[in-house]
C-alpha positions as CSV (number, residue, x, y, z in Angstrom):
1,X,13.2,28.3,15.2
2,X,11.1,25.6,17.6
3,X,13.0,23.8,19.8
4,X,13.2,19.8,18.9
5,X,10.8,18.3,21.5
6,X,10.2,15.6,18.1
7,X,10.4,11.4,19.4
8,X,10.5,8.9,17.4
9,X,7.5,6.9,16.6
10,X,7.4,3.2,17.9
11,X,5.6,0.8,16.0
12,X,3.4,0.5,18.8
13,X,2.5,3.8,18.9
14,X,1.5,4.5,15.5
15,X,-1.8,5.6,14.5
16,X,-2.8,2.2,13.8
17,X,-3.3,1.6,17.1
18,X,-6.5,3.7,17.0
19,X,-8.2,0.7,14.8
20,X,-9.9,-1.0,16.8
21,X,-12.0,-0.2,19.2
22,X,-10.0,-0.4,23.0
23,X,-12.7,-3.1,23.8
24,X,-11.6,-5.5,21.0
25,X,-7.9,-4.9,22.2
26,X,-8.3,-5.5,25.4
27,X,-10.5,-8.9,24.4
28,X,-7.5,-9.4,22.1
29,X,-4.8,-9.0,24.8
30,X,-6.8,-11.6,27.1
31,X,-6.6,-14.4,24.3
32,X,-3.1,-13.9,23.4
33,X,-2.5,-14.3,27.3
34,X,-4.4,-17.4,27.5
35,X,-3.0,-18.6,24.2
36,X,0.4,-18.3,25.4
37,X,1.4,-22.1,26.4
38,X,2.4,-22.8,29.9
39,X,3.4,-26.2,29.5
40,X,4.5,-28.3,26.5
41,X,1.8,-30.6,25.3
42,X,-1.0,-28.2,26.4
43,X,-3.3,-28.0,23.2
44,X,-6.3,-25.7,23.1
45,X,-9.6,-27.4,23.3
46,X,-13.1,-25.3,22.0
47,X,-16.4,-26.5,24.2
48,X,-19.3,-25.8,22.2
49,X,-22.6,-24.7,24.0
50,X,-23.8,-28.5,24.5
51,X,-20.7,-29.1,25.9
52,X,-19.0,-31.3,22.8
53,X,-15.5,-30.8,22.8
54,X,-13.0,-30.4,20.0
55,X,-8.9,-30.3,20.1
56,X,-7.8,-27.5,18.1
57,X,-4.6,-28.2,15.7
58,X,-1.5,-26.3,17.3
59,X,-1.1,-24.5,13.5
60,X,-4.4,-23.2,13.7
61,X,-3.8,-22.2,17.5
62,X,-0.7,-20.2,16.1
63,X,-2.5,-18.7,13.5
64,X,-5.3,-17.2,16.2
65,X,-3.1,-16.6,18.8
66,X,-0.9,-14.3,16.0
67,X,-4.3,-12.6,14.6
68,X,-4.9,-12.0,18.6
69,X,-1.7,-10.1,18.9
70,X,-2.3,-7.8,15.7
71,X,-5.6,-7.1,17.0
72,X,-4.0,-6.0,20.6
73,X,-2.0,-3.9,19.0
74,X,-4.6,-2.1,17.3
75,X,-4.2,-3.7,13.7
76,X,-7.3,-4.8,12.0
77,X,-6.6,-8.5,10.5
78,X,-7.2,-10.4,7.2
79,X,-6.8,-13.6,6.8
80,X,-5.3,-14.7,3.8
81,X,-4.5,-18.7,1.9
82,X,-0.9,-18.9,0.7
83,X,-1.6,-20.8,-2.2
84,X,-4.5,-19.0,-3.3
85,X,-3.9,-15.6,-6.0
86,X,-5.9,-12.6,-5.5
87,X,-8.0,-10.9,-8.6
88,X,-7.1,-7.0,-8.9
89,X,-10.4,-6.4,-7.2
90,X,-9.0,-8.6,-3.6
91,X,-6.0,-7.2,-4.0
92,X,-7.5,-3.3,-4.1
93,X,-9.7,-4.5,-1.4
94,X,-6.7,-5.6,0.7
95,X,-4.9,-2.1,-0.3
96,X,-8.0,-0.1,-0.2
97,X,-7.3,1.4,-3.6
98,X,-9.3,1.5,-6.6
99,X,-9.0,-1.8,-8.8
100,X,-7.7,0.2,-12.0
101,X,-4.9,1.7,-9.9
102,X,-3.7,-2.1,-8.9
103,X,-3.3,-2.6,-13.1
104,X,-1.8,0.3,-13.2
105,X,1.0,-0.6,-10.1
106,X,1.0,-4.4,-12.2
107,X,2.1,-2.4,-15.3
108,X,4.3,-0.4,-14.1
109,X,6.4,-3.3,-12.2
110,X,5.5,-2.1,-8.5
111,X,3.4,-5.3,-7.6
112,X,4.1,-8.4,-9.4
113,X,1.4,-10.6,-11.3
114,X,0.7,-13.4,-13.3
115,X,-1.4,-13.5,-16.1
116,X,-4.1,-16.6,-15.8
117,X,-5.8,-16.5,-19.6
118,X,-6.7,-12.4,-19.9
119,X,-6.8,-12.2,-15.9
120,X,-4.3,-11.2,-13.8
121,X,-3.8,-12.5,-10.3
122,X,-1.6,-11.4,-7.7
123,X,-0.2,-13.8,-4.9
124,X,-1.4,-12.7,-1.3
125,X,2.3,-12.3,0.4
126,X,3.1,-9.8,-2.6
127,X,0.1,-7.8,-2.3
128,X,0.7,-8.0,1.6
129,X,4.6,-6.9,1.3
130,X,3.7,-4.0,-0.8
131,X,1.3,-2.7,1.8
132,X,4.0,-3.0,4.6
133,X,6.4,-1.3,2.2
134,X,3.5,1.6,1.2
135,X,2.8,2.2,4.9
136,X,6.5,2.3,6.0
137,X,7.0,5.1,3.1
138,X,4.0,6.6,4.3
139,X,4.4,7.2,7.9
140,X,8.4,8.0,7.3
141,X,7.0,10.9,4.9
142,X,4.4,11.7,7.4
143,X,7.1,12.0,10.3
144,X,9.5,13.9,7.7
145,X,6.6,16.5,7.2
146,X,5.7,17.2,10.7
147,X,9.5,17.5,11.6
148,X,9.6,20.3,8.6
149,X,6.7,21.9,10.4
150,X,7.9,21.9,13.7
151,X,11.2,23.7,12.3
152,X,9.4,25.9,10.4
153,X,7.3,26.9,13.2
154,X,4.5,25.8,11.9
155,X,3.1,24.6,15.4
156,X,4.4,28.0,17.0
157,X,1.8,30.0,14.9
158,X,-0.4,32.8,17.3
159,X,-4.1,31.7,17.3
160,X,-6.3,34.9,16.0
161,X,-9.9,35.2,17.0
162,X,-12.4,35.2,13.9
């Protein structure tokens, strides 16, 4: 039997990280440092090329500065209105499945949707909390699975010459 040399993942450390590209990141990181306030009061100001300036709203600050911290962790980011529902086809581009398998996680109660005429529409925080659930389940099956491997030996296996 192998020896247990398994660590835990950290969410920092998962393969989302590999994303985006370590430029981006870095770029990412910078922002989310500059973001940061130092001082109360201090709002973030955007000089255009002609040199007009404009005083950004602090919600709109907070909603760059937290895409700026996904994307420095390696997470890509989509921007999404609360108040606005998502056809099955945004919703199976947010999940990156295939529209008919959205109806068919609607139908069977897994992600919850209203019915607008003979459409249905999903709200963006649902369709968002089921892809945190799906990954979670994922990567704790994926850990579960390399940690049956490594007990098995499966990483232990001699390496033959073809």
């Amino acid at each position: 039997m192998a020896a247990n040399n398994r660590q835990p993942i950290e969410p920092s450390r998962s393969r989302a990280t590999n994303r985006l590209p370590t430029g981006e990141r870095s770029a990412a990181a910078r922002l989310v440092l500059f973001l940061t306030p130092t001082r109360k009061g201090g709002g973030l100001q955007v000089v255009d090329g002609t040199g007009r300036v404009m005083d950004v709203p602090a919600k709109m600050t907070d909603v760059i500065r937290r895409a700026a911290e996904l994307m420095a962790a390696g997470q890509t980011v989509t921007v999404l209105a609360e108040d606005k529902f998502l056809t099955t086809q945004q919703a199976a581009a947010v999940l990156n499945v295939s529209r008919q398998y959205v109806v068919r996680l609607i139908e069977s109660g897994q992600l919850p949707a209203v019915k607008v005429g003979a459409h249905r529409r999903l709200q963006p925080s649902e369709v968002e909390a089921f892809k945190a659930r799906r990954d979670a389940q994922r990567t704790s099956a994926l850990d579960t699975l390399a940690a049956l491997t490594e007990d098995a030996g499966g990483y232990d296996l001699p390496v033959t010459a073809r």
